[in-house]
Steps between C-alpha positions, in 0.01 A plus 500: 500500500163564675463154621816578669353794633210362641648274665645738734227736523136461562299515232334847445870632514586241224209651247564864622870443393378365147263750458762790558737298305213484196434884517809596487572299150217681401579839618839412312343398159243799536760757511733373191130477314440908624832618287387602226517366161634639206279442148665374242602816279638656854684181531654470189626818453647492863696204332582692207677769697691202674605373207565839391742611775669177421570552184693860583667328709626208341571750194641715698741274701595328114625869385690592808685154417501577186689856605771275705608200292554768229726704791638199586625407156622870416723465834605139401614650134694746671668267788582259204666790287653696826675118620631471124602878498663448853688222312690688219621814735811332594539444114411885450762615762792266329415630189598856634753426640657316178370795267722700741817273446391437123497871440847554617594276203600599183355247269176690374342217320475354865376769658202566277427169501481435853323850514231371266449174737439707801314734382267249337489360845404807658223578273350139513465549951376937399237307284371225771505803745835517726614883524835570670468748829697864433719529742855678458719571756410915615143391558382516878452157625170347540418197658229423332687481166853387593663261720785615706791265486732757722626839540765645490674898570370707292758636265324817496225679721265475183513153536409477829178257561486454109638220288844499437513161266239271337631153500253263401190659231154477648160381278190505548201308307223748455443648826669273689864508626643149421816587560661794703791686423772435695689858566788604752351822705782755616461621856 
């Protein structure tokens, strides 16, 4: 590079040039020699608290993941159960309906039977958690808890803004609504 240089300059620019250029490497080394050192003990326990901080961390960072694949599984068990629950309403509401028709008849054998089926039904969904939603007809309608299907005149004032009929049960699982009523509101 400084023949280069000298060839387009004289000569006592050409060694000023390399002479700045030399000082300045060691004005460069000089000042990364000034910082001062650390001794050894200083040193390693500076690493130590590295190492330290990185093990909180990483400990740290393993419980919180710890915290959420155990969430995560809790929710999955209850989306399984709630999808299976979900399943066997349908079956629930024909069930009423025939315990209705099955009432009306005047075999009794039958009836108990068929009594003994559902309720052994019913207690097997109480057990894994499914709870029906109270709601009669009388109670002031909520939104929250029912679904409006349609209203109709109210056949008295009482009834006004309140449900009149519940047509369809509601459950929930826990907490959770997994299925609304479905209720007729008079207006």
């Amino acid at each position: 590079m400084f023949k280069k240089i000298r060839k387009y300059m004289s000569q006592d620019n050409a060694e000023n040039i390399e002479k700045e250029i030399v000082q300045d490497e060691n004005v460069s080394e000089s000042q990364e020699v000034q910082q001062p050192e650390l001794t050894v003990e200083e040193q390693l326990t500076e690493d130590l608290a590295k190492e330290k901080d990185k093990h909180l961390r990483l400990f740290a960072e393993f419980e919180n993941y710890k915290r959420r694949t155990a969430k995560e599984r809790m929710d999955l068990f209850k989306t399984a159960n709630q999808e299976v629950l979900q399943a066997l309403l349908p079956v629930m509401d024909d069930f009423d309906r025939a315990m209705t028709q099955i009432i009306k008849s005047e075999d009794e054998a039958i009836v108990k039977g068929v009594e003994l089926i559902f309720e052994k039904l019913k207690s097997t969904l109480v057990s894994k958690g499914l709870e029906e939603v109270e709601i009669k007809a009388g109670d002031v309608f909520n939104a929250d808890f029912a679904e409006a299907i349609t209203q109709i005149p109210a056949p008295s004032d009482d009834l006004k803004g309140k449900i009149v009929d519940v047509l369809e049960k509601g459950y929930k699982l826990g907490d959770k609504i997994i299925r609304f009523p479905k209720v007729v509101i008079g207006q």
